[in-house]
C-alpha distance (Angstrom), angle and dihedral (degrees) to the residues before:
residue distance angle dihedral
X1 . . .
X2 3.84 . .
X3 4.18 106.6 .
X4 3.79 123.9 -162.5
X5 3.73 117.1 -147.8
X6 4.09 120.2 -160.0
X7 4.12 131.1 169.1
X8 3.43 139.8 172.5
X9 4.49 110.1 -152.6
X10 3.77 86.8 -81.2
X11 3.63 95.2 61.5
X12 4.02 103.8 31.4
X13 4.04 97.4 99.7
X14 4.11 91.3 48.7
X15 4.40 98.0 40.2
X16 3.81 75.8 52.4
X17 4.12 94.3 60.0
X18 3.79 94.7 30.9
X19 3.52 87.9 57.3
X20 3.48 96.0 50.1
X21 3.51 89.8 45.7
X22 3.78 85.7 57.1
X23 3.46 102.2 50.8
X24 4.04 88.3 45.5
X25 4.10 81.9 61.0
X26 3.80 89.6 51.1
X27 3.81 106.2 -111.8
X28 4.30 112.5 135.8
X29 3.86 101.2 -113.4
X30 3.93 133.1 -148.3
X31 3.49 121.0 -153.1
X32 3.94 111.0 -155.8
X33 3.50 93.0 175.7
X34 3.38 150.3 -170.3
X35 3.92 84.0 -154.4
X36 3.69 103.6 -154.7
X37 4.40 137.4 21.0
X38 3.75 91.4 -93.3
X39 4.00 108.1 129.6
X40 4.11 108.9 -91.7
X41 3.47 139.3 167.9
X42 3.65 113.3 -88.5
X43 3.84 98.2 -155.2
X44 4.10 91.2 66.4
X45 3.59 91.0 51.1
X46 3.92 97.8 48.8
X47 3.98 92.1 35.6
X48 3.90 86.1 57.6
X49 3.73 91.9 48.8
X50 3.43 89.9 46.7
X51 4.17 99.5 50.3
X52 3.88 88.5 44.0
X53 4.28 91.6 54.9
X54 3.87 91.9 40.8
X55 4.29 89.1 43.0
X56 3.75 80.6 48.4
X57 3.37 95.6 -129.2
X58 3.39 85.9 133.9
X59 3.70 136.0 23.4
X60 3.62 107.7 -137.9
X61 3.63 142.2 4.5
X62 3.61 151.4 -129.3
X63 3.62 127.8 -165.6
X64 3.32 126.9 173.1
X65 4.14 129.3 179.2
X66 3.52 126.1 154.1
X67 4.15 100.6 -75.3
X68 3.89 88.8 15.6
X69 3.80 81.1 -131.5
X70 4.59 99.9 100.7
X71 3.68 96.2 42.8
X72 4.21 90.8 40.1
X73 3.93 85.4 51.2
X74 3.84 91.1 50.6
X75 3.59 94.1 40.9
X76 3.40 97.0 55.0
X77 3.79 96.0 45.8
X78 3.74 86.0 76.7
X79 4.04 109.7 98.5
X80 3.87 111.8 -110.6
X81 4.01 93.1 32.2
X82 3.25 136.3 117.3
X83 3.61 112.2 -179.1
X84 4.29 116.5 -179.0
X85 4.03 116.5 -157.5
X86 3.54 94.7 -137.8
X87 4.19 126.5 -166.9
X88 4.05 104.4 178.8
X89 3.72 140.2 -3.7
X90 3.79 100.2 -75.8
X91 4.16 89.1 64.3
X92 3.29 89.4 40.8
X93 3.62 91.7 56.0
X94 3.75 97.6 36.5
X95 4.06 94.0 52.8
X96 3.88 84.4 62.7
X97 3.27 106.5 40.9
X98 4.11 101.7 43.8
X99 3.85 103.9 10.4
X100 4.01 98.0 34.2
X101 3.24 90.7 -142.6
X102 4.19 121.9 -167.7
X103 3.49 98.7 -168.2
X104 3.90 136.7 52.1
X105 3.40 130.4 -170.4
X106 3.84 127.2 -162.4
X107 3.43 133.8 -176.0
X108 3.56 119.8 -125.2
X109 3.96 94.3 -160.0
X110 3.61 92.2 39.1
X111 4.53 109.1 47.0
X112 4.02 114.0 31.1
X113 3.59 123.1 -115.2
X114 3.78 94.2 -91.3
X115 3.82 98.6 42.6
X116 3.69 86.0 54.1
X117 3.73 101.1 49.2
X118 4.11 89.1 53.2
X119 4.11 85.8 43.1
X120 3.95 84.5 56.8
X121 3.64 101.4 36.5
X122 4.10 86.0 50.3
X123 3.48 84.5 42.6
X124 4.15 92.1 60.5
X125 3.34 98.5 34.0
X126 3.71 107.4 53.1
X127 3.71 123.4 80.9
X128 4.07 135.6 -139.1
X129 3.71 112.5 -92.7
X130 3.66 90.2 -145.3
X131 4.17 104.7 -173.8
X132 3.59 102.6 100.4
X133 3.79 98.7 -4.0
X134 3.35 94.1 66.9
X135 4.00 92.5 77.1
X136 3.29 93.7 40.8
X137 3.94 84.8 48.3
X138 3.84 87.9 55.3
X139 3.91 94.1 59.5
X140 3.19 98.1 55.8
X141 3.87 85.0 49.4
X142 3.61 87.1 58.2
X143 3.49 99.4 52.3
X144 4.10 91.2 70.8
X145 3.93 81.5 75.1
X146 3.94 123.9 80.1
X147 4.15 98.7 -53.6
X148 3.20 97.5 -115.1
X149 4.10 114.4 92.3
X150 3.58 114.4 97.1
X151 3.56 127.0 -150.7
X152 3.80 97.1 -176.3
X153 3.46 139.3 74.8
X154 3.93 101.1 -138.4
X155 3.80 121.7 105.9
X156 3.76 120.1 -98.3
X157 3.64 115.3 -96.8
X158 4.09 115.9 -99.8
């Protein structure tokens, strides 16, 4: 597979070791930057990420800031991704196999270095269980349009 790396400062030294990591386990790798610790804006980095999954010039992504919250937000503003905040193996897992998720954000102050590595690994490695995900897969899809389908029956909130 085709892997997108993005950071902010916070997460420069750790996209550096999961992309090595990566490219140990065979997958091509992208590096979209930010190419050193000096203080960016996290939003450029994930939006980049985010435009090269959804162009499909890649096939996945990782994005890593310091909470992996900012750069998983503007990640997954980008039509066509779905980008997972992920702490541990068990998200990691679970954002594949019911959300198919294409992106994953870590947090470099938040996992360690080794928790992370085995979050991304998981995280490339595990496939979409499809089955009755898919559907639910779809509305999400379908939320990148104007906001306002609804696929439910329940009122809207006040």
């Amino acid at each position: 597979m085709k892997i997108a790396f993005a950071s902010d400062h916070a997460g420069y030294d750790m996209k550096l070791a999961l992309k090595a990591r990566a490219a140990e386990l065979g997958h091509d790798v992208v590096d979209l930057g930010t190419d050193s610790p000096a203080s960016v804006d996290y939003p450029d980095y994930g939006g980049a990420l985010g435009r090269a999954v959804a162009s499909g010039e890649a096939d996945r992504g990782v994005a890593v800031c310091g909470t992996g919250l900012g750069i998983g937000m503007a990640a997954g503003k980008v039509a066509g991704v779905r980008a997972a905040t992920c702490h541990d193996h068990f998200t990691a897992e679970m954002c594949r196999r019911h959300n198919d998720a294409n992106v994953i954000a870590l947090g470099a102050r938040v996992v360690g270095a080794g928790v992370a590595m085995e979050a991304m690994e998981t995280f490339l490695q595990t496939g979409f269980d499809g089955g009755r995900h898919a559907a639910r897969v779809a509305k999400i899809d379908a939320l990148d349009g104007a906001g306002t389908a609804r696929t439910d029956t329940r009122p809207e909130a006040p």
